[in-house]
RODO-2510 file (C-alpha; in nm, 4 decimals, decimal comma):
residues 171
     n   res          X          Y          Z
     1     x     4,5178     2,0511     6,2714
     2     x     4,4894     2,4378     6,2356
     3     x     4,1987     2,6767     6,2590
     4     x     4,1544     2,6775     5,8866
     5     x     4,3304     2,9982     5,8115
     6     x     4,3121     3,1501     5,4894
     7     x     4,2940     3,5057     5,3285
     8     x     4,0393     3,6699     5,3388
     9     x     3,9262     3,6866     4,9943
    10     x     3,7396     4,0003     4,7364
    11     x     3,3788     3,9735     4,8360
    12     x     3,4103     3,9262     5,2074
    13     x     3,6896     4,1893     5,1833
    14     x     3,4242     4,4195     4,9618
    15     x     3,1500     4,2980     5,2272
    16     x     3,3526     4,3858     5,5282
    17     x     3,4795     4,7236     5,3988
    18     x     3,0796     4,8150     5,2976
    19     x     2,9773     4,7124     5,6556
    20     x     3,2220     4,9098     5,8559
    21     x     3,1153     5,1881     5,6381
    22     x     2,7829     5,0956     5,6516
    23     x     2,7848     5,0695     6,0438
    24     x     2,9246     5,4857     6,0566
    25     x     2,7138     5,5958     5,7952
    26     x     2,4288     5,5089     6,1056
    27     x     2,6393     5,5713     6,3834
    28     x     2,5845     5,9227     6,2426
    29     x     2,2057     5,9087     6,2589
    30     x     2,2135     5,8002     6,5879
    31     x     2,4630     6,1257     6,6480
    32     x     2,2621     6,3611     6,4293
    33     x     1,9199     6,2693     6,6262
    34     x     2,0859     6,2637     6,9927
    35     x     2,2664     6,6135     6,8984
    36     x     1,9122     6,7433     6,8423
    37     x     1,7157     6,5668     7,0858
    38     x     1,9918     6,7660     7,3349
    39     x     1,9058     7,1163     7,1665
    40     x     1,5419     7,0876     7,1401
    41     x     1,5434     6,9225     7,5065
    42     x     1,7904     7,0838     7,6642
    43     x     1,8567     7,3849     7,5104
    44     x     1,5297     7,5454     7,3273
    45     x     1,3026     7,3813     7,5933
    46     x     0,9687     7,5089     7,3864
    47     x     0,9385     7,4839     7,0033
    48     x     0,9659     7,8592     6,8798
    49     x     1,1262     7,9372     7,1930
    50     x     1,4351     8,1372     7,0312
    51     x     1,4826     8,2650     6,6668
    52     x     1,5870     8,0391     6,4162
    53     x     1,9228     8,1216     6,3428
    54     x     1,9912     8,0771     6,7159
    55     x     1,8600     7,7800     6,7383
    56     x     2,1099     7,6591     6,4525
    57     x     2,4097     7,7919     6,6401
    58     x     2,3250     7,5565     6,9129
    59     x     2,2884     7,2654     6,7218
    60     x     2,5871     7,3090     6,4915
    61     x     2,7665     7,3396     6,8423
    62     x     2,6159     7,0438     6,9996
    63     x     2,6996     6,8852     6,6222
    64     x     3,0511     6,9454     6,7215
    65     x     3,0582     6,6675     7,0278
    66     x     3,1676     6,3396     7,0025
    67     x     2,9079     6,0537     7,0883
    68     x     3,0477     6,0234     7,4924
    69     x     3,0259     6,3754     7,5332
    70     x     2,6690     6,4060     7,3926
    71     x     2,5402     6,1299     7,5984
    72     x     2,7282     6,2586     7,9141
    73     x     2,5565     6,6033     7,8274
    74     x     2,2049     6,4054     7,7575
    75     x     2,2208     6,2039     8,0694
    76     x     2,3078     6,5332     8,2945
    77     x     2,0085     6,7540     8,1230
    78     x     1,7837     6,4360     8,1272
    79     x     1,6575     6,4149     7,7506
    80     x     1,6050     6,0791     7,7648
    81     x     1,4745     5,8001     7,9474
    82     x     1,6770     5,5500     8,1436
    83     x     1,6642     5,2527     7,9303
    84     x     1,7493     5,4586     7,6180
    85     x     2,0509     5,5960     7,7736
    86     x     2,1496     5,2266     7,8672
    87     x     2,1396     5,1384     7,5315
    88     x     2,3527     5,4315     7,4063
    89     x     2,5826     5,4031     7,6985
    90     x     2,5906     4,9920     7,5354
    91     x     2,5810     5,1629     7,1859
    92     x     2,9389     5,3606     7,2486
    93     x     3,1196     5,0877     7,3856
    94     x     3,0620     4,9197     7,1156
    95     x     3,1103     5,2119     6,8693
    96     x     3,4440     5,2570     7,0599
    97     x     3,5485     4,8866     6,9419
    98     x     3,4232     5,0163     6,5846
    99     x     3,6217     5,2894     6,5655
   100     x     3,9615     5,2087     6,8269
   101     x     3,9863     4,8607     6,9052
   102     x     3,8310     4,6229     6,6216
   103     x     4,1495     4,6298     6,4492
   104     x     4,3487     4,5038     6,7224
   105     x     4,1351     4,3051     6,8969
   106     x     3,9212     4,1295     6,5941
   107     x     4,1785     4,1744     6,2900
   108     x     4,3193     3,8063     6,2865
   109     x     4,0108     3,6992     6,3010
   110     x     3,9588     3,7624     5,9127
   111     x     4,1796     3,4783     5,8742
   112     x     3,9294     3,2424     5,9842
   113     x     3,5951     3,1227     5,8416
   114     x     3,4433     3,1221     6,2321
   115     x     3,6383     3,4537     6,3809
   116     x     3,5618     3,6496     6,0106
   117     x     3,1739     3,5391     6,0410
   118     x     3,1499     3,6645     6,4145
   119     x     3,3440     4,0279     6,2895
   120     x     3,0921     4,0532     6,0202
   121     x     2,8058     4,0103     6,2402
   122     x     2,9321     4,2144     6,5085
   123     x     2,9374     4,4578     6,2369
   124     x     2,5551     4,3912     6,0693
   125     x     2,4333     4,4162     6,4424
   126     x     2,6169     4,7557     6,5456
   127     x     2,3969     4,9380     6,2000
   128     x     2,1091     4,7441     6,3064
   129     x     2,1429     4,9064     6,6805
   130     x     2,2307     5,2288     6,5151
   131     x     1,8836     5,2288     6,3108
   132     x     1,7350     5,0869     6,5932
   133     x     1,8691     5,3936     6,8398
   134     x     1,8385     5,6460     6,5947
   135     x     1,4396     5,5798     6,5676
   136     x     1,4383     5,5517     6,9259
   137     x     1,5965     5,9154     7,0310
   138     x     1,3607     6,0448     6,7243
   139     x     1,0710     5,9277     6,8685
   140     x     1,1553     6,0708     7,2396
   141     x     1,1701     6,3795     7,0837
   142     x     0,9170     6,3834     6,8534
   143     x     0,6654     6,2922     7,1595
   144     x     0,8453     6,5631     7,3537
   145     x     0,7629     6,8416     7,0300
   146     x     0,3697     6,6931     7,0258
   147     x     0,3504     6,7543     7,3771
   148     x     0,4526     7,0765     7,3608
   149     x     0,2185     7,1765     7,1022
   150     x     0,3653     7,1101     6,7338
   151     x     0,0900     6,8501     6,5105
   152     x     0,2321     6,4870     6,4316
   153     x     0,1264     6,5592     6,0889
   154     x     0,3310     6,8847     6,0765
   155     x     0,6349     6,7059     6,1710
   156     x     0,5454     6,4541     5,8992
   157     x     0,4445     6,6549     5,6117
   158     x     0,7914     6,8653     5,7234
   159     x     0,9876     6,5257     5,6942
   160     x     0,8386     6,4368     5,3874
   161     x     0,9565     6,8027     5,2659
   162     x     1,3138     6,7632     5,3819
   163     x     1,3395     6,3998     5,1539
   164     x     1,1896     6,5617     4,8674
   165     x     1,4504     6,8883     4,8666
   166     x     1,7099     6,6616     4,9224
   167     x     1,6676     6,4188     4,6566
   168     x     1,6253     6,7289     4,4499
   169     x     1,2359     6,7493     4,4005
   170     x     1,0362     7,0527     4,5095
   171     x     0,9838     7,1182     4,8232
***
């Protein structure tokens, strides 16, 4: 008897397609929050340290890396701890299957109740990493900006302001 196989049909396609997308959407948080981590961190040092528009140079250069290079850069400046650059260096491998090899390596596997269900999970887990990373680098930083003098509350209220703007209310 065979495995089963059938087509993958419109929802789990629709599913699938919204994970994967899904899954990059927070691949880019994580990205967003290491590239600043590295030029608050490694760059600026001390909040206030340089003038603004500086400052934004070096992060829209840093934005420019790709994941590897921003945790090679992160684990030679040493932004973050150990265990959080284990789980990015874990993160990337499995961002690299993501975004080179799931195709190859996982695409039959839509043609299968068991191997589609594992693919889809695989997927679910690598945004729930991502959030789970992203929070992580964001906290490491924003301990590093409290110890170095900038209020928790500032940081918040600032946060709060950046939503607000965004979703078009004042700011």
């Amino acid at each position: 008897m065979g495995e089963g196989r059938r087509q993958i049909n419109e929802d789990e396609l629709g599913l699938f397609f919204s994970l994967i997308g899904q899954g990059i959407w927070y691949l880019q948080h994580v990205e967003n929050a290491l590239v600043t981590c590295l030029t608050v961190k490694g760059e600026l040092k001390k909040p206030g340290s340089i003038e603004k528009d500086e400052a934004e140079r070096i992060l829209s250069k840093h934005r420019k890396n790709t994941l590897g290079t921003s945790i090679r850069i992160a684990e030679k400046k040493g932004v973050l701890s150990p265990e959080l650059m284990n789980a990015l260096r874990k993160f990337k491998n499995e961002r690299d299957w993501l975004v080179h090899r799931s195709m190859a390596e996982n695409g039959d596997d839509l043609y299968t109740d068991a191997g589609r269900e594992g693919v889809l999970m695989r997927l679910y887990a690598f945004s729930e990493e991502a959030q789970a990373l992203q929070r992580l680098v964001a906290k490491e930083l924003e301990d590093y900006v409290v110890a170095n003098g900038v209020s928790r509350q500032w940081i918040h209220r600032r946060a709060m302001q950046d939503i607000q703007t965004k979703q078009g209310g004042d700011a």
